[in-house]
C-alpha positions as CSV (number, residue, x, y, z in Angstrom):
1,X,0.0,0.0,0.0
2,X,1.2,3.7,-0.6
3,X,1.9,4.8,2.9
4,X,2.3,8.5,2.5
5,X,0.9,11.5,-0.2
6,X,1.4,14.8,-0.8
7,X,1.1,17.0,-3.0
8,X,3.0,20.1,-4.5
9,X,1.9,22.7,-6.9
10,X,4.3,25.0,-8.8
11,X,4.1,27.4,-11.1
12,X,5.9,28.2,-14.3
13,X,5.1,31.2,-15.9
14,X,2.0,29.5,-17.8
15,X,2.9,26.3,-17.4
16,X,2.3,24.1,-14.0
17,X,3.7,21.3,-12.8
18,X,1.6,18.7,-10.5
19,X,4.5,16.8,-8.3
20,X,3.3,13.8,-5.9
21,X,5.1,12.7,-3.3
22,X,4.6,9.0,-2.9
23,X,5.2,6.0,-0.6
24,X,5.7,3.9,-3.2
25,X,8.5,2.0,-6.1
26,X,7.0,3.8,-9.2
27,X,8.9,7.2,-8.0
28,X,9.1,9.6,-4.9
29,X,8.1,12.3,-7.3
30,X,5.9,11.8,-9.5
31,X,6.1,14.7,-12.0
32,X,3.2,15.6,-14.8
33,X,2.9,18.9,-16.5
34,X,4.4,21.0,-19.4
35,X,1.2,21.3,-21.0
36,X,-1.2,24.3,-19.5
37,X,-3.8,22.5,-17.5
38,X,-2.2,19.1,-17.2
39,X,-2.6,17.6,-13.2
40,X,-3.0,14.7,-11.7
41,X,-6.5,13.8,-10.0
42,X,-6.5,12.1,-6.6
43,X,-9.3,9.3,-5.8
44,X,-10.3,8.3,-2.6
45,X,-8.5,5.1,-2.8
46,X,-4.9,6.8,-3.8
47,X,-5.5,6.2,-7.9
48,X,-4.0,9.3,-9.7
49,X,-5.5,10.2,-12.8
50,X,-4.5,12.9,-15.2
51,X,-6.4,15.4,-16.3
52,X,-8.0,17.1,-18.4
53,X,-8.1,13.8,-21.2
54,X,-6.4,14.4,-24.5
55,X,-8.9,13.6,-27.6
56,X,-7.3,13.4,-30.9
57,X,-8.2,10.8,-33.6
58,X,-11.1,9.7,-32.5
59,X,-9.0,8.5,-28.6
60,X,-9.5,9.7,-25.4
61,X,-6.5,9.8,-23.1
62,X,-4.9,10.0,-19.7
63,X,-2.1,8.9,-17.4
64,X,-3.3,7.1,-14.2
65,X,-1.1,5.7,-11.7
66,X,-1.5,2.6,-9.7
67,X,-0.3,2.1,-6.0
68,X,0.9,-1.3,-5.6
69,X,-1.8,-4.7,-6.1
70,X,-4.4,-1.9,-6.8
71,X,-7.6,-2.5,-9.2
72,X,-8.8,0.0,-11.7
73,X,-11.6,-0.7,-14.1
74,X,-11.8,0.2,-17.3
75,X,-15.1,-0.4,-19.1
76,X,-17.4,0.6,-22.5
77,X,-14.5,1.4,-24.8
78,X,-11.8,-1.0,-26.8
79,X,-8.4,0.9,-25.1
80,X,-4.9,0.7,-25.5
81,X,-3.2,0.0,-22.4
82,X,0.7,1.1,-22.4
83,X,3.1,-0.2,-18.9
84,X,5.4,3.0,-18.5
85,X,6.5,2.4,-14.9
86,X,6.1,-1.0,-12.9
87,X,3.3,-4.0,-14.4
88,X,0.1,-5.6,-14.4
89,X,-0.5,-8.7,-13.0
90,X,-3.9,-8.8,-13.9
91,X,-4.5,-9.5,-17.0
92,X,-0.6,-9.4,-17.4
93,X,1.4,-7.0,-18.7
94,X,5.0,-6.0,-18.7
95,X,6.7,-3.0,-18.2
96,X,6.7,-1.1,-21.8
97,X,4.5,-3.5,-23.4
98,X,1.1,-2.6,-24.3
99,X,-2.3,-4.1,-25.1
100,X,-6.1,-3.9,-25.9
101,X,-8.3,-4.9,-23.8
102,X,-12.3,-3.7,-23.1
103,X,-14.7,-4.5,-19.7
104,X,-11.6,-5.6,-17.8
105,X,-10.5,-4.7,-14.2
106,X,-6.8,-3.8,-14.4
107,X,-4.4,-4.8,-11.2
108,X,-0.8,-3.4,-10.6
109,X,1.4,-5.9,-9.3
110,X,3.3,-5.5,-6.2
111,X,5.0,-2.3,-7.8
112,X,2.5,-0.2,-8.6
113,X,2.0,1.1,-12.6
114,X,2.2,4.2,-14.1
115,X,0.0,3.8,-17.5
116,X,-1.0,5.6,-20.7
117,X,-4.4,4.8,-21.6
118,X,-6.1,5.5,-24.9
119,X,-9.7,5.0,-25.5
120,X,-11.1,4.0,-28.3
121,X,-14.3,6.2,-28.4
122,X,-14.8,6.2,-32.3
123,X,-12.1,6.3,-35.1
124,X,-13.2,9.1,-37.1
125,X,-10.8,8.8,-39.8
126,X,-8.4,12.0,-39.4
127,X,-5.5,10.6,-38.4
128,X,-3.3,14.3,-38.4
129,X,-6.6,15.6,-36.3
130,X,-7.0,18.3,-34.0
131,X,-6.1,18.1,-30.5
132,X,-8.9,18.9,-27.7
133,X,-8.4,19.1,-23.5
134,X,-5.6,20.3,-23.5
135,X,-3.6,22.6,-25.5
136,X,-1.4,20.4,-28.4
137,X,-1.2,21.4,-31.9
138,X,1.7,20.1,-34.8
139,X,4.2,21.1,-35.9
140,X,5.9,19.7,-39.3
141,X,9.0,18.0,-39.1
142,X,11.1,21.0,-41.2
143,X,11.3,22.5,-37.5
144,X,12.8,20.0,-35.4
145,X,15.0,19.1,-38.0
146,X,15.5,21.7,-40.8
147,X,17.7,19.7,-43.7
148,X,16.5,19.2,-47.2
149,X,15.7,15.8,-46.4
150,X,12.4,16.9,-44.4
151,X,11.6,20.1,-46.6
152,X,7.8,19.4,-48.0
153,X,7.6,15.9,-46.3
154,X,3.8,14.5,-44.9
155,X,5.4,14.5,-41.9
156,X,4.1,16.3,-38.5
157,X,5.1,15.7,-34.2
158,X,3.1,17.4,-31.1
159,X,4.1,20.4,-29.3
160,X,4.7,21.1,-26.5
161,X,5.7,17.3,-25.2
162,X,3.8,15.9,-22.2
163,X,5.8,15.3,-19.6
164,X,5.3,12.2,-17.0
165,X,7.7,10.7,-14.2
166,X,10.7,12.0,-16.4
167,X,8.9,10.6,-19.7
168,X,8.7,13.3,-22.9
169,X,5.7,12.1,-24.6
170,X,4.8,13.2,-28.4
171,X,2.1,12.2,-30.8
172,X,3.5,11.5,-34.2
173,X,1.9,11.8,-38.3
174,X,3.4,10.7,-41.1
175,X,1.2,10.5,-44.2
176,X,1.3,7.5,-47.0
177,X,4.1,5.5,-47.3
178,X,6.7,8.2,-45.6
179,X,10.1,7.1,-44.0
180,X,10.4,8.9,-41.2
181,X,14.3,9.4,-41.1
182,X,17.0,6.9,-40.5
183,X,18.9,7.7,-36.7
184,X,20.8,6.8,-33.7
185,X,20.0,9.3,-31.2
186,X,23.7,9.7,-30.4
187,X,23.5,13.3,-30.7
188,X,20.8,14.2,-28.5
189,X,21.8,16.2,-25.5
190,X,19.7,14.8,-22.9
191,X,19.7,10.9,-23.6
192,X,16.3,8.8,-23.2
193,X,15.2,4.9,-23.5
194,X,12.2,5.3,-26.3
195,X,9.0,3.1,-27.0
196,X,6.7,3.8,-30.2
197,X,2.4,3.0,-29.5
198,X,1.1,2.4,-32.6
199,X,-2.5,4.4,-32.6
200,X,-3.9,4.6,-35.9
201,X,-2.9,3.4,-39.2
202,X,0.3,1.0,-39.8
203,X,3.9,1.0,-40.3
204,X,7.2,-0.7,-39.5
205,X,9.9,0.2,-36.8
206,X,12.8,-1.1,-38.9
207,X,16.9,-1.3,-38.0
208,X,19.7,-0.9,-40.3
209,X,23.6,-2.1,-39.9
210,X,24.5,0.9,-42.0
211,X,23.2,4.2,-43.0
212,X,22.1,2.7,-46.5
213,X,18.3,1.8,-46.9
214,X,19.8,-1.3,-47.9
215,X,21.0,-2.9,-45.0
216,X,17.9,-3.3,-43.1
217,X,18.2,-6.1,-40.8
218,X,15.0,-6.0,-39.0
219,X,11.3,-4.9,-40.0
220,X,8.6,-5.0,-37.2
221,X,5.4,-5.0,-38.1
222,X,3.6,-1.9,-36.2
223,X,-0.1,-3.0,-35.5
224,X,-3.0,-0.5,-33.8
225,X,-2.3,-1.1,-29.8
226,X,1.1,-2.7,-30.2
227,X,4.5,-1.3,-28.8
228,X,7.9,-2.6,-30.0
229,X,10.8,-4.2,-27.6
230,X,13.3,-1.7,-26.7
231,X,16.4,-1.1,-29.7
232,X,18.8,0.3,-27.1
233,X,21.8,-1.2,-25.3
234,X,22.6,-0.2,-21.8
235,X,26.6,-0.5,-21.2
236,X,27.8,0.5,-17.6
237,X,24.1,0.7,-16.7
238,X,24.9,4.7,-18.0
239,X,25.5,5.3,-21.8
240,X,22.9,4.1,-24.1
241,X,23.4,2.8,-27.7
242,X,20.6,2.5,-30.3
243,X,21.2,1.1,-33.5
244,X,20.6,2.8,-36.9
245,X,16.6,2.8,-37.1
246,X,13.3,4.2,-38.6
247,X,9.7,4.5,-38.4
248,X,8.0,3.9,-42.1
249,X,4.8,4.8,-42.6
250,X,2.1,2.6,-44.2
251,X,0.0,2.7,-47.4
252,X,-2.5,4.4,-45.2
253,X,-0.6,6.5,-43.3
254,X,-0.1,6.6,-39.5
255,X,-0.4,7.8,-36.0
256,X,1.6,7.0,-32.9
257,X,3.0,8.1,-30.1
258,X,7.2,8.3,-28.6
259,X,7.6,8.1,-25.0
260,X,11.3,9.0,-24.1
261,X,12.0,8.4,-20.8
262,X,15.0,10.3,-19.4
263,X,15.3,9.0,-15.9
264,X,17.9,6.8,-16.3
């Protein structure tokens, strides 16, 4: 059981961040904020809930976080079901693995879980849609990374990120048949362990040996509600090494969502 909450509230200019303070192994601090609005709701029976729900796509979502052998139901809606921090024991799931499931009750093993939950309240067909609840909106890619490569591309990432217990989560379009951009991550200046949720539309998460399109070595298969294995290598349980990968966009298209998670 979580033996001790509380709760602090600071504020950023117009951003404010939500920090709990809890008795348990997900994290003494569990941070959410970034986003104008974004704060975690306390029930009665120490389930945190984010809030206000993001809607985009035709999904409704939130963050809640489980203390340890807690159950939460979830009911009415086909949703996605993504283990950030800690597991599920009932029905199982693993820490950064993901699933669908509808009418179930959810238990956190002994733990706790920190989840992302999307709900499937009706696909409306706009994949690159507006965002609603709180205040997202795209960006193309020609901003983040401004090289000829990107210039004109279907290609489009959320701003500003969420962020959750030290994750930097992003919602990510790519129209028809787009690759997405082969890369390592070696040069980023804060490093992070990533996972990619497929939400809408398809794709594969593929890995090269060389920065050639020809030398892929690996092509998985990015289904709605499924979340790949981790690429990275941990050496000295400190520096991180991904190899040469991309996200490429099926013949429909597709939506998903990055969660970085820096605390590491």
């Amino acid at each position: 059981m979580v033996s001790r909450w509380s709760r602090v509230q600071i504020s950023l200019g117009a951003f404010n961040i939500s920090i709990i303070s809890i008795g348990s192994k997900i994290d003494d601090n569990m941070d959410i904020g970034n986003v104008e609005g974004l704060k975690w709701s306390e029930r009665k029976d120490g389930i945190l809930i984010s809030e206000p729900a993001i809607r985009t796509s035709g999904y409704r979502m939130f963050a809640v976080c489980l203390p340890p052998k807690m159950k939460y139901e979830l009911h009415g809606y086909d949703s996605i079901v993504v283990a950030l921090r800690g597991h599920l024991t009932e029905p199982e799931l693993k820490t950064l693995n993901s699933f669908i499931v509808k009418n179930v009750v959810l238990k956190s093993g002994s733990d706790g879980a920190l989840l992302w939950i999307c709900e499937d309240i009706g696909d409306n067909k706009i994949m690159k849609d507006k965002f609603s609840g709180l205040p997202l909106h795209w960006e193309h890619i020609k901003n983040l990374i401004p090289t000829i490569e990107f210039e004109g591309k279907d290609m489009y990432y959320s701003r500003p990120q969420i962020h959750l217990d030290k994750y930097r989560i992003n919602f990510w379009y790519a129209g028809p048949n787009v690759h997405c951009g082969m890369h390592d991550h070696s040069d980023e200046k804060v490093p992070f362990l990533e996972i990619h949720t497929q939400l809408r539309g398809s794709g594969w998460m593929e890995i090269f040996r060389e920065k050639n399109y020809e030398t892929i070595v690996k092509k998985v298969p990015m289904k709605v509600g499924f979340t790949h294995e981790p690429f990275w290598k941990m050496e000295k349980g400190k520096l991180i090494r991904y190899p040469l990968h991309q996200y490429e966009a099926g013949s429909d298209g597709t939506l998903f969502m990055v969660f970085e998670d820096t605390k590491i």
